[in-house]
C-alpha positions as a Python dict, from the first residue, in 0.01 Angstrom:
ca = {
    (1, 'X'): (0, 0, 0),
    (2, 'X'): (325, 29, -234),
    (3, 'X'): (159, 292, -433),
    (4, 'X'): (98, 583, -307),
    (5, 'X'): (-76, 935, -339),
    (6, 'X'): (167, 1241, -399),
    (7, 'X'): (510, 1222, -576),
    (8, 'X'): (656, 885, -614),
    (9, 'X'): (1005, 911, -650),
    (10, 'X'): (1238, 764, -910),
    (11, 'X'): (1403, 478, -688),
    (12, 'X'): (1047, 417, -523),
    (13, 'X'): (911, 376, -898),
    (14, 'X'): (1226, 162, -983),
    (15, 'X'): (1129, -44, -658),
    (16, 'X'): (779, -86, -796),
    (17, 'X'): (897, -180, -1132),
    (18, 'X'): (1139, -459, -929),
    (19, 'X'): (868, -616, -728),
    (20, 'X'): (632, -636, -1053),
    (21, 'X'): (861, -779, -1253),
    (22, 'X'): (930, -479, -1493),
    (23, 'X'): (1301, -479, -1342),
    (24, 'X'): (1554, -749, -1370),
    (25, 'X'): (1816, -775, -1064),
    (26, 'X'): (2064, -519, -1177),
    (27, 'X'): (1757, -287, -1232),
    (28, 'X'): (1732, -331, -1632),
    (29, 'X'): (1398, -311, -1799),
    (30, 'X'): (1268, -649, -1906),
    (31, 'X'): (1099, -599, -2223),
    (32, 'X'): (824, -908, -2191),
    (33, 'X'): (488, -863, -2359),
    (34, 'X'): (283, -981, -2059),
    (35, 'X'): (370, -679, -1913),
    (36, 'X'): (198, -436, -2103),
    (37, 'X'): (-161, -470, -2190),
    (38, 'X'): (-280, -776, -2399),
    (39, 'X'): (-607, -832, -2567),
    (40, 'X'): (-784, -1016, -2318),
    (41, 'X'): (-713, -787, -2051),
    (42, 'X'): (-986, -643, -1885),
    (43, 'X'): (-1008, -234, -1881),
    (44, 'X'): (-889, -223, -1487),
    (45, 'X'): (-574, -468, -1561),
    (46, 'X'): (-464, -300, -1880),
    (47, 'X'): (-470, 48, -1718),
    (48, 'X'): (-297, -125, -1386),
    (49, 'X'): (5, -263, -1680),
    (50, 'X'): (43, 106, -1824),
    (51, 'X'): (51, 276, -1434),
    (52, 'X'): (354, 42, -1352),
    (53, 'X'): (478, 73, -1707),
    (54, 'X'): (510, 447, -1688),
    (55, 'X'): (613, 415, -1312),
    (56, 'X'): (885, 202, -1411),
    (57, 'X'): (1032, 394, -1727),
    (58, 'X'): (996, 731, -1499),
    (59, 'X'): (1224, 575, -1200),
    (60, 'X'): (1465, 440, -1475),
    (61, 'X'): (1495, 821, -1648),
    (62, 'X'): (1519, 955, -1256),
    (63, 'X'): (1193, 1158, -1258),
    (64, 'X'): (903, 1150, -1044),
    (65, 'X'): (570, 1041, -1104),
    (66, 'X'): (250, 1230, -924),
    (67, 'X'): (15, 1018, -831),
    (68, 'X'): (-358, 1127, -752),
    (69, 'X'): (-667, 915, -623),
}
């Protein structure tokens, strides 16, 4: 249940980015291909990668990101 419906906020995206691994410790972006989508990703996976990706890069510009089921 980390990701919500409605507005996620920028330091609940950065948090997401953390847990995933999209975040180092002092809350840089670590730039490693595996996490954006790679060819043998299935559809569901590589759309999961660009969610967090855009989750991430949101929290670390300090906007927020709406999320909708």
């Amino acid at each position: 249940m980390i990701i919500p419906v409605g507005h996620l906020q920028p330091v609940h995206a950065k948090m997401l980015g953390f847990f995933l691994g999209y975040l180092d410790d002092e809350f840089e972006y670590r730039a490693q291909p595996d996490n954006l989508p790679q060819p043998g990703d299935d559809a569901c996976t590589a759309q999961f990668k660009r969610f967090v990706f855009a989750a991430t890069q949101a929290g670390i510009q300090g906007v927020p990101v709406f999320m909708d089921s």
